[in-house]
C-alpha positions in Angstrom: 160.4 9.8 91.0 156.8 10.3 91.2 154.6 8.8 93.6 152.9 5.7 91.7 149.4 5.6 92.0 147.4 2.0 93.3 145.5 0.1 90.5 142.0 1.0 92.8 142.5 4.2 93.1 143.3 4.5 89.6 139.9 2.8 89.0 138.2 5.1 91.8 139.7 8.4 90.3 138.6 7.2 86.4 134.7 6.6 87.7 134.9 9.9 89.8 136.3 11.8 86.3 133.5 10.0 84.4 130.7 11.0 87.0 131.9 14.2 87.5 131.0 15.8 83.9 127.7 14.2 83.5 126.0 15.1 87.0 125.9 18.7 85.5 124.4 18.0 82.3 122.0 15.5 84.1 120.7 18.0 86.3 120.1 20.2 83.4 118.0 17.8 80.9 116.0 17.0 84.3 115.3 20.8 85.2 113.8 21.1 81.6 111.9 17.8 81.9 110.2 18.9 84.7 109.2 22.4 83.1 107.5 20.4 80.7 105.4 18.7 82.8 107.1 15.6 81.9 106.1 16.1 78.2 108.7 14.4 75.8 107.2 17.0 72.6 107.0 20.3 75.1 110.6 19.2 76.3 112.2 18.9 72.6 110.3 22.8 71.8 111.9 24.1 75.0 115.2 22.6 74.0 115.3 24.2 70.7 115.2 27.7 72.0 116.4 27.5 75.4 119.8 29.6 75.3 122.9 27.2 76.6 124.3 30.2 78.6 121.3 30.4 80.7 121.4 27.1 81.5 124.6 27.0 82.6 124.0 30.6 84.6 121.0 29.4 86.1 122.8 26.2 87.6 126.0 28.3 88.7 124.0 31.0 90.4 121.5 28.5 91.9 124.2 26.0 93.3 127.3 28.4 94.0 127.1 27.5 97.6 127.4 23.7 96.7 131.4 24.1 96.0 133.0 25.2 99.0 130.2 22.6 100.9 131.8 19.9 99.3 135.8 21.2 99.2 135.4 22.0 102.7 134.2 18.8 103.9 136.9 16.4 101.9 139.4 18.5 103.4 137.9 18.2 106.5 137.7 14.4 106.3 140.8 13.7 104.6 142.8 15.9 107.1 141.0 13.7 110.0 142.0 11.0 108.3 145.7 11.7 108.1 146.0 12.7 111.7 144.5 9.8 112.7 145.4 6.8 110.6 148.7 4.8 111.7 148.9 3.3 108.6 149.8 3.9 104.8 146.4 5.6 103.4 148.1 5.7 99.6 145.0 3.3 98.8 142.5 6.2 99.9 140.9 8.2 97.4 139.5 11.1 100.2 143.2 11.1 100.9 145.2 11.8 97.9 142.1 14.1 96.8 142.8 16.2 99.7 146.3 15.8 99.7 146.1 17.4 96.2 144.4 20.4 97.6 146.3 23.2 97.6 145.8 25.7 100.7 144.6 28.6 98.5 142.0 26.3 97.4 140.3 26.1 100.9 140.7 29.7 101.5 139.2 30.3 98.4 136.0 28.0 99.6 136.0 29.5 103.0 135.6 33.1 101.3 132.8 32.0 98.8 131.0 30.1 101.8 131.0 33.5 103.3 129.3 35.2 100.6 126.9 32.6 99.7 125.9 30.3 102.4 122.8 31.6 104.8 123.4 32.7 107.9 122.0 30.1 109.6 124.9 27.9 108.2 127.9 30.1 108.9 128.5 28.6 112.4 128.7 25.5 110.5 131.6 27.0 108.0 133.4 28.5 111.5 133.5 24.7 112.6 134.7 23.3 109.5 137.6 26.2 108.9 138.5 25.9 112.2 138.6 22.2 112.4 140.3 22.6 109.5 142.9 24.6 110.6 143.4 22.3 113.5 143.8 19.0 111.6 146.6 20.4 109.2 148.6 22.4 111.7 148.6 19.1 113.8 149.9 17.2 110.6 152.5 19.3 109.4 153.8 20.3 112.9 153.2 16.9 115.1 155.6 17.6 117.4 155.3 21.1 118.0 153.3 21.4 120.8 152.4 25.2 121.2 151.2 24.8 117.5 148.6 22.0 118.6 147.5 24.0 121.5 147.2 27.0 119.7 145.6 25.8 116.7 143.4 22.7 118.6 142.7 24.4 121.8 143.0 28.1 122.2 141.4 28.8 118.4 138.3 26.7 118.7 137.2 28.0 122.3 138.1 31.8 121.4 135.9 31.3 118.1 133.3 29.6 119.7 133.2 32.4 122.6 133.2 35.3 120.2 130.5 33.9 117.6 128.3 32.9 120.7 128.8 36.6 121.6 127.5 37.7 118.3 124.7 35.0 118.2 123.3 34.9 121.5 120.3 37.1 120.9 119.8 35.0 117.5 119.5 31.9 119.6 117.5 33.3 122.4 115.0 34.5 119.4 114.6 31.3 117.7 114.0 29.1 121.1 111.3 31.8 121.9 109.7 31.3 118.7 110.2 27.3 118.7 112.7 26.7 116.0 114.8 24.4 117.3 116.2 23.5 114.2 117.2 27.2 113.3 118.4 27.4 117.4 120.5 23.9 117.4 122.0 25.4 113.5 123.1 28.4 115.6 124.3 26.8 119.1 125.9 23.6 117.9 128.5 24.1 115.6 130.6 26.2 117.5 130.9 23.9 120.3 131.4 21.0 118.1 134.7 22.6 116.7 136.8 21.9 119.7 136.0 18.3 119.4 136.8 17.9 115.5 140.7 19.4 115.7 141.9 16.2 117.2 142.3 12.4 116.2 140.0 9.9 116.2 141.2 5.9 117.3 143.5 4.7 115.1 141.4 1.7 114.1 137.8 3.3 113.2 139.4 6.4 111.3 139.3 5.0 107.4 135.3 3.9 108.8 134.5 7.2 110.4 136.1 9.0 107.4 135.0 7.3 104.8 131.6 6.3 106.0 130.9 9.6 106.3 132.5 11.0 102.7 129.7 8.0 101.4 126.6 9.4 103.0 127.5 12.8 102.4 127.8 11.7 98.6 124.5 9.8 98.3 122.4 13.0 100.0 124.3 15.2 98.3 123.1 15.0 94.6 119.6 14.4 96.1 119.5 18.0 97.5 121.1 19.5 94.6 118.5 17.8 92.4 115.5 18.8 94.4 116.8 22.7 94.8 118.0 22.7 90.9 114.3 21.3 89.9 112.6 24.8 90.7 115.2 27.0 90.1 114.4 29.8 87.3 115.3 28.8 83.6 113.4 30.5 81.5 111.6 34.3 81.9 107.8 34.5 83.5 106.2 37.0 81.0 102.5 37.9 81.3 100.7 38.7 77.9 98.0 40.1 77.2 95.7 38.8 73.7 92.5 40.0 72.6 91.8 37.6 69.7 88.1 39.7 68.8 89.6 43.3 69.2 85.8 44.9 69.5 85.2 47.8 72.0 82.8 45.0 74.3 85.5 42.4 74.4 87.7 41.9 77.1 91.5 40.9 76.4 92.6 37.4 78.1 95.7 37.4 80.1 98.4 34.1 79.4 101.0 34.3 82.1 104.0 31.7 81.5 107.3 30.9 80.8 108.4 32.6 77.5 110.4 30.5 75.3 110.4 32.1 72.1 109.8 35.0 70.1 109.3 36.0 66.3 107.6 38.1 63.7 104.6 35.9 63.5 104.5 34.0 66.8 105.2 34.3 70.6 105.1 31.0 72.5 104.9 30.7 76.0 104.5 27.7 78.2 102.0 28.2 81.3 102.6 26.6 84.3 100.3 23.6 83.5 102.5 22.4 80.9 100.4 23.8 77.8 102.5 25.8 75.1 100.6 28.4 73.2 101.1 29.8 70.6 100.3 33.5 70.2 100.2 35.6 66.5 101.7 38.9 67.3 98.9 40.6 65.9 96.9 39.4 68.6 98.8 40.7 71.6 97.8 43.9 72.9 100.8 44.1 75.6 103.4 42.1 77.6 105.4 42.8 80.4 107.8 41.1 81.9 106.7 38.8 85.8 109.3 39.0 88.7 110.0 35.3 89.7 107.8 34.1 92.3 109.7 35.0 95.7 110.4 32.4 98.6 108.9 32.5 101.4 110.8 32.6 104.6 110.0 30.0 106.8 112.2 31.2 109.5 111.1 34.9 111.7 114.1 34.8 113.3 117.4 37.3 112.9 120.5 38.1 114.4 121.3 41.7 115.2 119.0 42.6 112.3 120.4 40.2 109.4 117.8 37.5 108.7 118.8 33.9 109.1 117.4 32.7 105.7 119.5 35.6 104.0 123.3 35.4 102.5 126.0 38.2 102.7 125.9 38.2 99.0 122.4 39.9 99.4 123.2 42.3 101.4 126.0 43.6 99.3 124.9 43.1 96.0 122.1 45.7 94.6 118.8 44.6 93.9 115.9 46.3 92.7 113.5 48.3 94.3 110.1 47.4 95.2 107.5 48.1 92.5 103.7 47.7 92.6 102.7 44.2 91.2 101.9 44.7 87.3 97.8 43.3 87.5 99.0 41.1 84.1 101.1 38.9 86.1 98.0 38.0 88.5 96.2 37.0 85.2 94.3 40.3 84.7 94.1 42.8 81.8 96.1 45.6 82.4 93.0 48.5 81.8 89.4 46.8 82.7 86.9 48.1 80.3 
């Protein structure tokens, strides 16, 4: 017979289905509404020839890492929670969403976390996996004692000795330069491991658990939002018009965001907001603007590999440095 699901979690899980589907598509329509400076005309133009697929690839590539954050965390939580609780938790949405989380599924966030999160966050992912791998091994196997040790003991201090091995001249870097933050991202979260594979009293688990799935849902979409707002939606194309082609006249240089092209037209939107609107026969060249690149706010590296950078960057090719085309700084490409 199978398991009969509560009335309010049946009235949880049909919000969380409804919620779910539209937080994507909200993020979207805002990302364009903030291109347009908040201009409800500009918006509807870029919306007519903004391609769906890019969209969609822009928001994928820009908030990969979010995934396993947030599959790794429930399981995290909802394992706690098990472990911990005396009573029956079939009331508890964290728990029957983790209890319908298949292993693969977490291994499968712990190998994309690798890939995508920075550096500085991958002690962070060693305590969840290994907290992780704690909670479970102590709930399938509670009276197996060698299991607990190994799993709750022995794997979170071995961990935590070999990535403080690896680290060390990391952390000594960023407490010599002052970033604390970057040093307390690297020292913490190994140590905090040990402490995460066990219960927590009996009486405060639901509150610890689900206190803390809450918060972390409420900040969540707020840091999604912010990051998705200035991520790259549309190509930065410099052109260059000369609307009085005589030998005296100088050609004027419209760098933007190009949202369409045609026979007659080409129609870019500058980073003020403005859309112009350029006849082809008035365009003496284009090229194409590299995306302005983020700067680091962080000097710090460990064993060479920069704290700011994923391993996704270092195995994926990118393109070599060229010298900065002078029409993406605004001015003409030959000065008469």
């Amino acid at each position: 017979m199978s398991e009969q699901t509560p009335a309010p979690v049946r009235a949880q899980q049909q919000w969380l289905l409804t919620v779910l589907p539209a937080f994507p598509l909200l993020l979207l329509v805002l990302r364009v509404w903030y291109l347009s400076r908040q201009n409800l005309s500009t918006m509807l133009l870029v919306v007519q020839h903004i391609s769906p697929l890019g969209m969609t690839s822009a928001l994928l590539i820009t908030m990969v890492w979010v995934v396993p954050a947030v599959l790794l965390v429930l399981r995290m939580l909802g394992a706690l929670l098990a472990v911990s609780a005396a009573t029956d938790q079939s009331t508890s949405l964290l728990a029957r969403i983790t209890r319908w989380m298949p292993d693969w599924v977490v291994a499968l966030a712990v190998g994309l976390a690798v890939l995508t999160w920075q550096l500085r966050f991958l002690p962070t992912l060693l305590m969840l996996t290994v907290a992780i791998i704690g909670l479970v091994a102590r709930q399938r196997y509670p009276g197996n004692r060698l299991v607990r040790r190994t799993t709750g003991v022995a794997l979170p201090v071995g961990s935590a000795l070999v990535a403080y091995a690896w680290l060390a001249p990391g952390i000594a870097a960023a407490v010599d330069a002052g970033e604390h933050v970057t040093a307390l991202l690297l020292l913490l979260p190994p140590a905090f491991a040990a402490f995460l594979t066990g219960p927590v009293p009996s009486s405060s688990a639901r509150l610890v658990t689900h206190w803390a799935a809450l918060a972390g849902a409420l900040v969540a979409p707020i840091v999604v939002g912010a990051i998705f707002l200035r991520a790259p939606i549309l190509p930065i194309q410099a052109v260059e018009v000369d609307p009085d082609p005589r030998p005296d006249n100088r050609p004027v240089v419209l760098r933007g965001h190009l949202i369409s092209v045609d026979d007659r037209m080409t129609t870019l939107l500058d980073g003020r907001g403005t859309v112009h609107f350029v006849p082809n026969d008035q365009v003496v060249s284009k090229t194409l603007c590299p995306e302005p690149e983020q700067v680091p706010t962080s000097r710090v590296d460990v064993r060479g590999w920069h704290v700011e950078r994923t391993a996704l960057e270092w195995l994926a090719p990118t393109q070599d440095a060229l010298p900065t085309d002078p029409r993406c700084q605004g001015r003409p490409a030959q000065v008469p």
